[in-house]
C-alpha positions as CSV (number, residue, x, y, z in Angstrom):
1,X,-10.6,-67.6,152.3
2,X,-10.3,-64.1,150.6
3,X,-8.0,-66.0,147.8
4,X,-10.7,-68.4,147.2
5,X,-13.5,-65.5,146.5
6,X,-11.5,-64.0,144.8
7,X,-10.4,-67.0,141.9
8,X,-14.1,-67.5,142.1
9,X,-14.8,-63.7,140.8
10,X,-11.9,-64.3,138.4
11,X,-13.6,-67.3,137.2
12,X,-17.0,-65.9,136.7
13,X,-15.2,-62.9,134.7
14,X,-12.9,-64.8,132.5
15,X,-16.1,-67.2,131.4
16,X,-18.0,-63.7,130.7
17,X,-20.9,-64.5,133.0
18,X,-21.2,-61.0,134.1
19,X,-24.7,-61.4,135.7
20,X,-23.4,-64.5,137.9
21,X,-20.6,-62.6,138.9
22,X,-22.6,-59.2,140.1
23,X,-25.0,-61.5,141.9
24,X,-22.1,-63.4,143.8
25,X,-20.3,-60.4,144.6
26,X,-23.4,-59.0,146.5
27,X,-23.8,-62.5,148.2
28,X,-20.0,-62.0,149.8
29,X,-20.9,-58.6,150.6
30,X,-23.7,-59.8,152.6
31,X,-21.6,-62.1,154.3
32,X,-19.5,-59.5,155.3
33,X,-21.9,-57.0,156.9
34,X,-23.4,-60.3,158.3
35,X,-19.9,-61.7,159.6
36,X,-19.5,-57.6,161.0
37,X,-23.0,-57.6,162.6
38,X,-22.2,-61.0,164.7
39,X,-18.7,-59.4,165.5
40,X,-20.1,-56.4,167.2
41,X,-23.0,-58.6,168.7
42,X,-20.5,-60.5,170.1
43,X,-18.5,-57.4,171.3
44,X,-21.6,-55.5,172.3
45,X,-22.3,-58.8,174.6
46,X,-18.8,-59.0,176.3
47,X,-19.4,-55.1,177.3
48,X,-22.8,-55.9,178.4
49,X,-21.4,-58.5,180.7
50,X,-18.4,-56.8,181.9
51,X,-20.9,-53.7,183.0
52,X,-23.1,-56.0,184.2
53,X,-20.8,-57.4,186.7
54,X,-19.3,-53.8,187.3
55,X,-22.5,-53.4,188.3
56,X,-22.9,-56.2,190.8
57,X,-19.9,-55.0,192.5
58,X,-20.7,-51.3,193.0
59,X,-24.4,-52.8,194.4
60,X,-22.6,-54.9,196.7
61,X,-20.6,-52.1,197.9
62,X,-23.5,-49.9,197.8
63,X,-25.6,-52.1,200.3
64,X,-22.4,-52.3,202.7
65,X,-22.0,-48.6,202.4
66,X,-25.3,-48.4,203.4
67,X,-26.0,-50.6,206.4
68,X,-22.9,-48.7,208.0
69,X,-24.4,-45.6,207.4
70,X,-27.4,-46.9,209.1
71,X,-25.3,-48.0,212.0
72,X,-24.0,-44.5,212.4
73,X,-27.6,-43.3,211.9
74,X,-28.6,-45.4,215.0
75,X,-25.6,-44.5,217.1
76,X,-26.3,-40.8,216.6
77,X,-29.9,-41.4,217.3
78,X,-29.1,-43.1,220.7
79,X,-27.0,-40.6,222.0
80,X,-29.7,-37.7,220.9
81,X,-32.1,-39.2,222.5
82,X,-30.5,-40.3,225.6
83,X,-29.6,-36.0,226.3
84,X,-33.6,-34.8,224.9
85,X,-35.0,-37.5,227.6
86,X,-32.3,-36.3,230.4
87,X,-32.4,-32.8,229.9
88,X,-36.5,-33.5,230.2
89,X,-36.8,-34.7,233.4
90,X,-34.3,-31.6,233.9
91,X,-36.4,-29.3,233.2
92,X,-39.7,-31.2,235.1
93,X,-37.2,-31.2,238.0
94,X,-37.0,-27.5,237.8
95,X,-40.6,-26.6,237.1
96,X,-41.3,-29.2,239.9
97,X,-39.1,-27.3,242.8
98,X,-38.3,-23.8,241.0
99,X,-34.7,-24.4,240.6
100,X,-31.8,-26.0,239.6
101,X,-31.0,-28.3,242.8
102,X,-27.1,-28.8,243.9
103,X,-27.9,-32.2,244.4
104,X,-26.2,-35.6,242.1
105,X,-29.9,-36.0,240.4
106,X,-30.1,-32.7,238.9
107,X,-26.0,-32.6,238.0
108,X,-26.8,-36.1,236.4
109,X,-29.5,-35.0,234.3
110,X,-27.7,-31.7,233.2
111,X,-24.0,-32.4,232.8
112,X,-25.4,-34.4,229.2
113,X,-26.1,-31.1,227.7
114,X,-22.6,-30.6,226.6
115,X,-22.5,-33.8,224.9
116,X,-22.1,-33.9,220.8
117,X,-22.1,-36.1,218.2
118,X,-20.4,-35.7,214.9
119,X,-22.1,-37.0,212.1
120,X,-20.1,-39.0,209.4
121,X,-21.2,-39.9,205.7
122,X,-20.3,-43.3,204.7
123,X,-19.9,-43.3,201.0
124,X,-16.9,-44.7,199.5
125,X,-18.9,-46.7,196.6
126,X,-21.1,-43.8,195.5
127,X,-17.9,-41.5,195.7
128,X,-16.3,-43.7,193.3
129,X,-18.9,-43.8,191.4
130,X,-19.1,-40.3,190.4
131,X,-15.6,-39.7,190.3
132,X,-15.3,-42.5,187.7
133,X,-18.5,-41.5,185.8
134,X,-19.6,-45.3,186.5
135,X,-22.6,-44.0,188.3
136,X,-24.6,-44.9,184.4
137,X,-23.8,-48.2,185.3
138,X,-26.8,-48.2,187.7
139,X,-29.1,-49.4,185.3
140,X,-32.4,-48.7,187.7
141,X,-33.4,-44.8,186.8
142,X,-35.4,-44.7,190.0
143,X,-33.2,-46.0,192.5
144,X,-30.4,-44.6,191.2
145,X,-32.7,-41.0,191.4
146,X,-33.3,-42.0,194.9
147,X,-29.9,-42.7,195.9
148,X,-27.9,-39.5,194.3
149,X,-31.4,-37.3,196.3
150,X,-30.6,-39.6,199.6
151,X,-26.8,-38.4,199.7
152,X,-27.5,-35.1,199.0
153,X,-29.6,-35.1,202.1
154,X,-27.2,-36.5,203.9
155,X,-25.1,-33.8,203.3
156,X,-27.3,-31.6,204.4
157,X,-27.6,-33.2,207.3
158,X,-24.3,-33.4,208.3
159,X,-23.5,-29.8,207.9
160,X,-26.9,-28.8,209.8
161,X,-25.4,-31.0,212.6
162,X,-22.0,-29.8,212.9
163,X,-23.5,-26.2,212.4
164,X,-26.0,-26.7,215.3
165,X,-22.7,-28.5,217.4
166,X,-20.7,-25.8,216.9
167,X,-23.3,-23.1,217.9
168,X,-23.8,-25.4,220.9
169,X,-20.3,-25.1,222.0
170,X,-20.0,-21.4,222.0
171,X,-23.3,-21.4,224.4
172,X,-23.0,-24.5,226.5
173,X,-19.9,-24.3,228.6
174,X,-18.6,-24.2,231.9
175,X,-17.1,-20.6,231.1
176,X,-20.4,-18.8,230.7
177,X,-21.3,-19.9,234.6
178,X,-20.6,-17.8,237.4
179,X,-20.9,-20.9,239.5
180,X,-17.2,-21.4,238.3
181,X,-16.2,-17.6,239.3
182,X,-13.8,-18.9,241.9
183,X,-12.3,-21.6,240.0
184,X,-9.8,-20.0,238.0
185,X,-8.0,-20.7,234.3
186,X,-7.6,-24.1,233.5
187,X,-9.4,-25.6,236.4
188,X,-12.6,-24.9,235.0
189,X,-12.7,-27.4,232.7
190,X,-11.6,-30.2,235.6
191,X,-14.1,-28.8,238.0
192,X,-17.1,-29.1,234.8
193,X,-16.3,-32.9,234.4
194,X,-16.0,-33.4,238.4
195,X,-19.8,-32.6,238.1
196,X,-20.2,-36.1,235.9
197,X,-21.0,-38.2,239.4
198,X,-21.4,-41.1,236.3
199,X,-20.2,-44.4,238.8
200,X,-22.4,-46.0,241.9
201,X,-19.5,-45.5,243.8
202,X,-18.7,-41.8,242.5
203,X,-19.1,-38.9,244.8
204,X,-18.6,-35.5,243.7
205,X,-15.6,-33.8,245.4
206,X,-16.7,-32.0,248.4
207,X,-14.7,-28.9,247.7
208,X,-16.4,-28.7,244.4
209,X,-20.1,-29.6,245.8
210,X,-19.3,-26.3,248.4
211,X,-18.9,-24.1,245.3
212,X,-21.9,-25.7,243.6
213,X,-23.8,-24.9,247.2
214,X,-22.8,-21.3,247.2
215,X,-23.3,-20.0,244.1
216,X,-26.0,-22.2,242.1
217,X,-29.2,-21.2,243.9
218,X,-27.8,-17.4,242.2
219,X,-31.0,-16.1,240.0
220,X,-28.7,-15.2,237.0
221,X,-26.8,-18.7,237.2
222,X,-30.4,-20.5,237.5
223,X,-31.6,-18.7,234.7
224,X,-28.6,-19.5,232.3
225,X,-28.3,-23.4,233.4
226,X,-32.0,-23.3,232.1
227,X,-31.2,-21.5,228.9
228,X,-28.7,-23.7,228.1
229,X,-31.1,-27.1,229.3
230,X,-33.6,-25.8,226.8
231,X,-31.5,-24.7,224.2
232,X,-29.5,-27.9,224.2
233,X,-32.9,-30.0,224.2
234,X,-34.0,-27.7,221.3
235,X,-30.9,-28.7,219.6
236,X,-31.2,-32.7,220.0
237,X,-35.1,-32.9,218.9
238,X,-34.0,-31.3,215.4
239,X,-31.1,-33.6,215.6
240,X,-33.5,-36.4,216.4
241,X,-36.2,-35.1,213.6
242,X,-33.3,-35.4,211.1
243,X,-32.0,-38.6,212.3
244,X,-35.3,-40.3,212.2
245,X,-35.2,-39.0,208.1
246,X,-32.3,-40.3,207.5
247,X,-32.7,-43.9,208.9
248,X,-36.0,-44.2,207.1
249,X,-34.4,-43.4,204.4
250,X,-31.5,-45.3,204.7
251,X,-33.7,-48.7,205.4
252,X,-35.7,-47.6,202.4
253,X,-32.6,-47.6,200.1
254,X,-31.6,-50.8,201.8
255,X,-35.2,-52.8,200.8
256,X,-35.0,-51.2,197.3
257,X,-31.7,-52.8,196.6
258,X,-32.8,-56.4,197.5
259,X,-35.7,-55.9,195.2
260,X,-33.1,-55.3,192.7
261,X,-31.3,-58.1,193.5
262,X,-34.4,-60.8,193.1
């Protein structure tokens, strides 16, 4: 093809028809740029569609990413709300008769107080995105806004959680009762989880109800078990505030992304 221009240019020279040849050698230039324009179109459209799918993919993975985050969400949630509504009728119990009864109703409703649960970020697909610097691919600004704003809560979440768990430790434990001052070492922690009478057919240990007997109805042990009820409830209505944030959140992200996918 080049050949054949180029005899043609010859041509036009040789039989001194200058004007004809300056006016065909802008038409092939033209041709060029034109044949260099569809090239790149062409190229530009492959890219386009290769991103595109790239796309689909991480949206995919986004929406499974997120409806196990809700799941953990809801699992979290549960559990929260299952030791703020025990550790309620708790404390009702004890405004009701002025103590801290030795009896399987009152060690039910307590013994959930040195529950936790570790909250877990479920992001694999956003991960990947900004380690690859694919997150661009996201072509909605807003949603892609409101994602990066909704795992940065999450992360504050999770460390306010573990934070709050962790503070929750080092005051709700069997060691800081007196109850347990004639249990010694390592039997502490055995006689704590004897006071879980969890089955129908479960009976707390007599010799560990006798100890209960003795030493619960002490003023300073009354007072810390309801320290500890109320700090521990304190602790799952943030948890539970925070929770509820997070799954609205979650299910908003979650309707967002199937308007993106209509």
């Amino acid at each position: 093809m080049i050949k054949f221009f180029r005899k043609i240019r010859q041509n036009l020279l040789m039989q001194n028809k200058t004007g004809k040849y300056f006016k065909y050698a802008v038409g092939e230039i033209v041709l060029v740029v034109i044949g260099i324009l569809i090239a790149l179109q062409i190229n530009n459209w492959n890219t386009y569609k290769i991103e595109r799918s790239k796309e689909d993919n991480y949206l995919i993975n986004l929406k499974r990413d997120f409806i196990s985050q809700l799941e953990i969400i809801e699992r979290n949630l549960s559990g929260e709300k299952y030791i703020f509504n025990s550790l309620t009728k708790a404390k009702i119990n004890f405004e009701k008769h002025k103590k801290i009864r030795a009896v399987s109703e009152d060690l039910i409703l307590i013994t959930p107080m040195n529950d936790r649960y570790t909250f877990t970020i479920t992001s694999p697909a956003y991960t990947e995105l900004l380690s690859t610097g694919n997150i661009d691919l996201i072509t909605n600004k807003s949603f892609k806004t409101q994602m990066v704003k909704y795992y940065e809560d999450l992360e504050l979440t999770s460390k306010v959680i573990e934070k709050n768990n962790d503070h929750k430790d080092n005051v709700v434990n069997a060691n800081t009762l007196s109850i347990f001052e004639n249990v010694g070492g390592s039997d502490i922690n055995s006689t704590y989880s004897g006071l879980r009478p969890t089955f129908d057919n479960y009976e707390t240990p007599p010799e560990i109800m006798a100890i209960v007997k003795t030493t619960i109805s002490k003023p300073e042990n009354q007072l810390i078990l309801l320290n500890m009820i109320r700090f521990r409830r304190l602790i799952a209505q943030t948890h539970i505030n925070r929770l509820k944030e997070a799954k609205n959140k979650t299910e908003l992200l979650l309707n967002n992304l199937e308007l993106l996918n209509e």
